[in-house]
MMTF fields as JSON, N, C-alpha, C and O atoms, coordinates in Angstrom:
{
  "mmtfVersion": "1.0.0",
  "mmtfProducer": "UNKNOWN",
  "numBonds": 287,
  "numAtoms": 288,
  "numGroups": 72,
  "numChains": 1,
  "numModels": 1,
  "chainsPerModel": [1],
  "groupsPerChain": [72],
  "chainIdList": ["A"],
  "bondAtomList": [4, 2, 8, 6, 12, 10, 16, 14, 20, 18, 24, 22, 28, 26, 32, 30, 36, 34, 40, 38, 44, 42, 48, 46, 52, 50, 56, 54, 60, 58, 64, 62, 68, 66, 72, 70, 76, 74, 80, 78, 84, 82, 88, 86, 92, 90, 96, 94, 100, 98, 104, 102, 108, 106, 112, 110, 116, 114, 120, 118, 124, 122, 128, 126, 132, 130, 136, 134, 140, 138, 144, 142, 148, 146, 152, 150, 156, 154, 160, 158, 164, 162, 168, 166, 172, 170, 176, 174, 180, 178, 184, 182, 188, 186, 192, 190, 196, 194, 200, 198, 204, 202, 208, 206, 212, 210, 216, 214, 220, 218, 224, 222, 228, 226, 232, 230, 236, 234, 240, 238, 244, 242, 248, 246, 252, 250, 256, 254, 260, 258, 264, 262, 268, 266, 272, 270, 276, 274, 280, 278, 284, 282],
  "bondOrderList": [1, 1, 1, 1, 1, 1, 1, 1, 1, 1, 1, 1, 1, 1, 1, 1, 1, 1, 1, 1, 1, 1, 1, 1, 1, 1, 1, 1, 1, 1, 1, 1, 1, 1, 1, 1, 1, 1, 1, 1, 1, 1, 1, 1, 1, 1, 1, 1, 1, 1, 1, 1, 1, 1, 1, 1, 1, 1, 1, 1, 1, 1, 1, 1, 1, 1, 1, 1, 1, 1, 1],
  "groupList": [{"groupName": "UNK", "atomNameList": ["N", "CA", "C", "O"], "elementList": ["N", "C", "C", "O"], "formalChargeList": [0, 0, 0, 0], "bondAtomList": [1, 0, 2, 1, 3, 2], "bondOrderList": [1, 1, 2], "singleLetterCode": "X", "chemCompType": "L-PEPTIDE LINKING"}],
  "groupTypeList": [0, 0, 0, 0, 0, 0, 0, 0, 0, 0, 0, 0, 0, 0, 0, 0, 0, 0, 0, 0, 0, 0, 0, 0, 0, 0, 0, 0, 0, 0, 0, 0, 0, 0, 0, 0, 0, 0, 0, 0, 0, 0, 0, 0, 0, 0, 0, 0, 0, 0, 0, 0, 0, 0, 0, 0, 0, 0, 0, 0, 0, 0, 0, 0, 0, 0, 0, 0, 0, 0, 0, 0],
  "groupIdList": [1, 2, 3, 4, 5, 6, 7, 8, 9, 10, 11, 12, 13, 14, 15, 16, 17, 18, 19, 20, 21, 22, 23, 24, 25, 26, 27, 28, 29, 30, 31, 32, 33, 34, 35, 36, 37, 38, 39, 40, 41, 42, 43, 44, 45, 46, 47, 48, 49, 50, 51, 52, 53, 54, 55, 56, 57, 58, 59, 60, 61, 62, 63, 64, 65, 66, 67, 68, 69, 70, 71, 72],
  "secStructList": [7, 3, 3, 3, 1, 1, 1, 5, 1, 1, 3, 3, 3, 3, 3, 7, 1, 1, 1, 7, 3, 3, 3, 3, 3, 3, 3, 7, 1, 1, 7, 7, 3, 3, 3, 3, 3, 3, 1, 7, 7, 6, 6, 7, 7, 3, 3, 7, 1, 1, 7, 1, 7, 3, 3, 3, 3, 3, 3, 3, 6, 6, 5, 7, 7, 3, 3, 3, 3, 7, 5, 7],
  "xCoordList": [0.859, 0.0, 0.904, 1.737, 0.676, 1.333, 0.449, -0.434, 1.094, 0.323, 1.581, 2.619, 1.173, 2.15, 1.446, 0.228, 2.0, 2.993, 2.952, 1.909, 4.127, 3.926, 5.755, 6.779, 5.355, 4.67, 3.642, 3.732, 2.54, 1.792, 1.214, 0.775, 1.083, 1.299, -0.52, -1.135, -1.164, -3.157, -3.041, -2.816, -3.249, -3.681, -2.846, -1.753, -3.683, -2.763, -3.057, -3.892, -2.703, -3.044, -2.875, -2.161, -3.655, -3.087, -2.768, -3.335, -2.145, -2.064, -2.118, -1.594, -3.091, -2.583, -2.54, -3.499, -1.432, -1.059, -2.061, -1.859, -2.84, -3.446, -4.672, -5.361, -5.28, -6.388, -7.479, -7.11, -8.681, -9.386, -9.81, -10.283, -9.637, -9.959, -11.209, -11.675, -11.831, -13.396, -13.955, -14.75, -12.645, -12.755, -11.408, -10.732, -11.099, -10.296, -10.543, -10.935, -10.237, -10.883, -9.383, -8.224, -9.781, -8.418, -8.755, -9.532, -7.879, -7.884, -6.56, -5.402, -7.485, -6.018, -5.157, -5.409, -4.178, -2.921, -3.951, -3.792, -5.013, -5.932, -7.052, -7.558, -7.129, -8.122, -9.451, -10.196, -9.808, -10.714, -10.865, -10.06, -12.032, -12.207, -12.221, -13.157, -11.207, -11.193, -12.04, -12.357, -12.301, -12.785, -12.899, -12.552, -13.424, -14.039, -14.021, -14.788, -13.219, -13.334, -14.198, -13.865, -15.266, -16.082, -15.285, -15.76, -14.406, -14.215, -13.427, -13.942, -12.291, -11.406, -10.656, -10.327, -10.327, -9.203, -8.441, -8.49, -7.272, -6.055, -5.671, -4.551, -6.404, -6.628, -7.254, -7.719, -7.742, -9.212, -8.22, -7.269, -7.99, -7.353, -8.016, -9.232, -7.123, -8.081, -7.364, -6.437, -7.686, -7.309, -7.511, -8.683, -6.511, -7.395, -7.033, -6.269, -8.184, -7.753, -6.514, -5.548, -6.866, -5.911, -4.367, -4.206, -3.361, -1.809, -2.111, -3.001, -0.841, -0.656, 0.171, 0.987, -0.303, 0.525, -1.298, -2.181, -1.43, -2.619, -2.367, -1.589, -3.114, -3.406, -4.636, -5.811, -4.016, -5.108, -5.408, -4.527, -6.678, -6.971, -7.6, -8.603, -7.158, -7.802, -7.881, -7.07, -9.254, -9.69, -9.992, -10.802, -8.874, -9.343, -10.004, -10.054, -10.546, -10.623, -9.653, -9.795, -8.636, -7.769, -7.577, -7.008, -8.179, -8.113, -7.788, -7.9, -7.183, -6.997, -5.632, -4.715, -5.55, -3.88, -3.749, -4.542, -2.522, -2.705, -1.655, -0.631, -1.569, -0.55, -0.31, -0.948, 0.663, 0.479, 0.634, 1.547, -0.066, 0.697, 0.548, -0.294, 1.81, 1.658, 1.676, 2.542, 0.402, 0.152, 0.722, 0.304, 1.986, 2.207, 1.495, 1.699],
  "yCoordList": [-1.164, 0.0, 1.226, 1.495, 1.796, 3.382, 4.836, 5.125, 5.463, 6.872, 7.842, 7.942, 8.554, 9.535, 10.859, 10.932, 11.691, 12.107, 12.35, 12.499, 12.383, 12.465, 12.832, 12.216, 13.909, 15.29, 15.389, 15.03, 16.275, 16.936, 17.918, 18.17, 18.776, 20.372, 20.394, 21.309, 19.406, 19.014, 17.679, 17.009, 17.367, 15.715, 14.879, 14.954, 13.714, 12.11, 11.863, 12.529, 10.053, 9.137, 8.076, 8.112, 6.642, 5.683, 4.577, 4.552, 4.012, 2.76, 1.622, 1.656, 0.363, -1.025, -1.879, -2.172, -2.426, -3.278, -5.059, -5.936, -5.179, -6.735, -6.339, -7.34, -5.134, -5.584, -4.154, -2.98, -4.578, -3.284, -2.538, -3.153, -1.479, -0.439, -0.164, 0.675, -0.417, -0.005, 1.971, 2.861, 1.544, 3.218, 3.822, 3.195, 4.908, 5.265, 6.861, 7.92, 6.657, 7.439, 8.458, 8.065, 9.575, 10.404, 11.188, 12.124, 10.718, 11.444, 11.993, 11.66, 13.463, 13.995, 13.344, 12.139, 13.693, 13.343, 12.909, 11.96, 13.938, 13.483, 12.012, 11.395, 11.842, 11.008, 11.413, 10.537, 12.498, 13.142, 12.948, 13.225, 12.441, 12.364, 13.725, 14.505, 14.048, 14.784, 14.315, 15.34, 13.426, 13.161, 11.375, 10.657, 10.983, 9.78, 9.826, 10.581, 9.089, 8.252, 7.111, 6.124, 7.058, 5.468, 4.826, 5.001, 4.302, 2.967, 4.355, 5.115, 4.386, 5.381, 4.634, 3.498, 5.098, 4.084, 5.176, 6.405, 3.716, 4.721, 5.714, 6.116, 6.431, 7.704, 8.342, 9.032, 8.777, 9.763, 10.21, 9.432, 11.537, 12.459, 12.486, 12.361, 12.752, 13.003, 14.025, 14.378, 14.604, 16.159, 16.379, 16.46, 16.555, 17.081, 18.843, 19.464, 19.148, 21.003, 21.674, 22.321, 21.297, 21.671, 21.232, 20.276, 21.866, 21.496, 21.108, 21.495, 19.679, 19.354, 17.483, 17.142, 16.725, 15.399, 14.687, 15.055, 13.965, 12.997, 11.164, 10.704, 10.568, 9.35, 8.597, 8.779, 7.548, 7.449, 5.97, 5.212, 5.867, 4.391, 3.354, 3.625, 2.683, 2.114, 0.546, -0.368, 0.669, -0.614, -1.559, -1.314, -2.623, -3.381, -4.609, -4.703, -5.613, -6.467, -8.135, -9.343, -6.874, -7.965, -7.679, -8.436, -6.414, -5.772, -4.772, -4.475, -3.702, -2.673, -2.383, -3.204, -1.101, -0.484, 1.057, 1.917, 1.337, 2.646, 3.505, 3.137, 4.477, 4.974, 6.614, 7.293, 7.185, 8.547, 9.63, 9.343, 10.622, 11.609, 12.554, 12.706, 13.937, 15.147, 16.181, 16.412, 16.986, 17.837, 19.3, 19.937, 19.881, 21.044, 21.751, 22.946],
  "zCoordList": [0.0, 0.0, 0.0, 0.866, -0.888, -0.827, -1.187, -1.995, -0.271, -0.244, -0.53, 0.125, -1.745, -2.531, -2.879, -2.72, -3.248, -2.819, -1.366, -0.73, -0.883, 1.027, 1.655, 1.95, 1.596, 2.08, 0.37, -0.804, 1.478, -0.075, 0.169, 1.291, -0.979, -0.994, -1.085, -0.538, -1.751, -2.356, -2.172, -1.164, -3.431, -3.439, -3.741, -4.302, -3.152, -2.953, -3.392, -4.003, -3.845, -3.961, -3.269, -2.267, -3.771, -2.959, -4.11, -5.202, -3.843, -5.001, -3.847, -2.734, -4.579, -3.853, -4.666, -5.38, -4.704, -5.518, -5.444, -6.284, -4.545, -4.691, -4.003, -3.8, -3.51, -2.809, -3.075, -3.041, -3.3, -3.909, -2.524, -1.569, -2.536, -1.263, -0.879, -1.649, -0.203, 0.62, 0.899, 0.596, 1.777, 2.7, 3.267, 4.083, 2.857, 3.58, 4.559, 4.068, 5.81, 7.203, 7.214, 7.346, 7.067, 7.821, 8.571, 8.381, 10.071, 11.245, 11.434, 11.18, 12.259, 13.035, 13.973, 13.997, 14.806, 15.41, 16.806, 17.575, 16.815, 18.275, 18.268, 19.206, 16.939, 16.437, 15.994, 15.555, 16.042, 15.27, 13.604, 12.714, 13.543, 11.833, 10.862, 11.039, 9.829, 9.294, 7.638, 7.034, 7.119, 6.005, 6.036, 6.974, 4.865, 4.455, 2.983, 2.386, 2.384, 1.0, 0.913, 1.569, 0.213, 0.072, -1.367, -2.489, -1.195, -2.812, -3.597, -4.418, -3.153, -4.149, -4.977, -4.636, -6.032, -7.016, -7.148, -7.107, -7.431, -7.835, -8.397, -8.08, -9.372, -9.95, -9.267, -10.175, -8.321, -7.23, -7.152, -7.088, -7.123, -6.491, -5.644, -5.787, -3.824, -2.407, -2.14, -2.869, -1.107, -0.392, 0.655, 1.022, 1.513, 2.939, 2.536, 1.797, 3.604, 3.352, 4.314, 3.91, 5.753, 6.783, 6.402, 5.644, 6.881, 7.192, 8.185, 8.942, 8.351, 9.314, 9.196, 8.339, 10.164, 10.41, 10.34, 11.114, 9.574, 9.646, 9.242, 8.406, 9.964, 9.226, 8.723, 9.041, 7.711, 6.391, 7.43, 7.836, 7.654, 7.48, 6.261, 5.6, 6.183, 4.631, 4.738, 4.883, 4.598, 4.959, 3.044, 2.15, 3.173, 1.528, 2.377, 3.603, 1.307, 1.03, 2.035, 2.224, 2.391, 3.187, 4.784, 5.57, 5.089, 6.355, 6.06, 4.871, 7.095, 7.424, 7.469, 7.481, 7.493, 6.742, 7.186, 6.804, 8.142, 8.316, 8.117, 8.692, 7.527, 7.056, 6.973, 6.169, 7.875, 7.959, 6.557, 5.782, 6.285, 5.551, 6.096, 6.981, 5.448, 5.768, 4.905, 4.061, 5.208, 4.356, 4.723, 5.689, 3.615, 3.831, 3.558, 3.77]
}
């Protein structure tokens, strides 16, 4: 699972190489939900608006996956 670009200035992506993605949840550093992806593919550009340190949860097909980015 990878989340690029990271650091990011707008938007990500995610690529997964074997497992199709459900949802991905990004919370702040406190755990507060900042947004919700339902079934993004690898092309969706996503965005959070705020700067800061967040993580992506992303739930496929095979479980769950969590992975920080930071948005300058």
């Amino acid at each position: 699972m990878m989340v690029y670009p990271n650091p990011t200035n707008d938007m990500f992506f995610i690529k997964s190489q074997s497992a199709d993605i459900q949802q991905v949840t990004v919370t702040d550093i406190s755990g507060k939900i900042i947004a919700q992806f339902v079934r993004p593919t690898e092309s969706t550009p996503l965005s959070i608006r705020q700067a800061g340190t967040f993580f992506l949860k992303i739930q496929n097909n095979e479980g769950v996956v969590v992975r920080k980015i930071v948005k300058l």
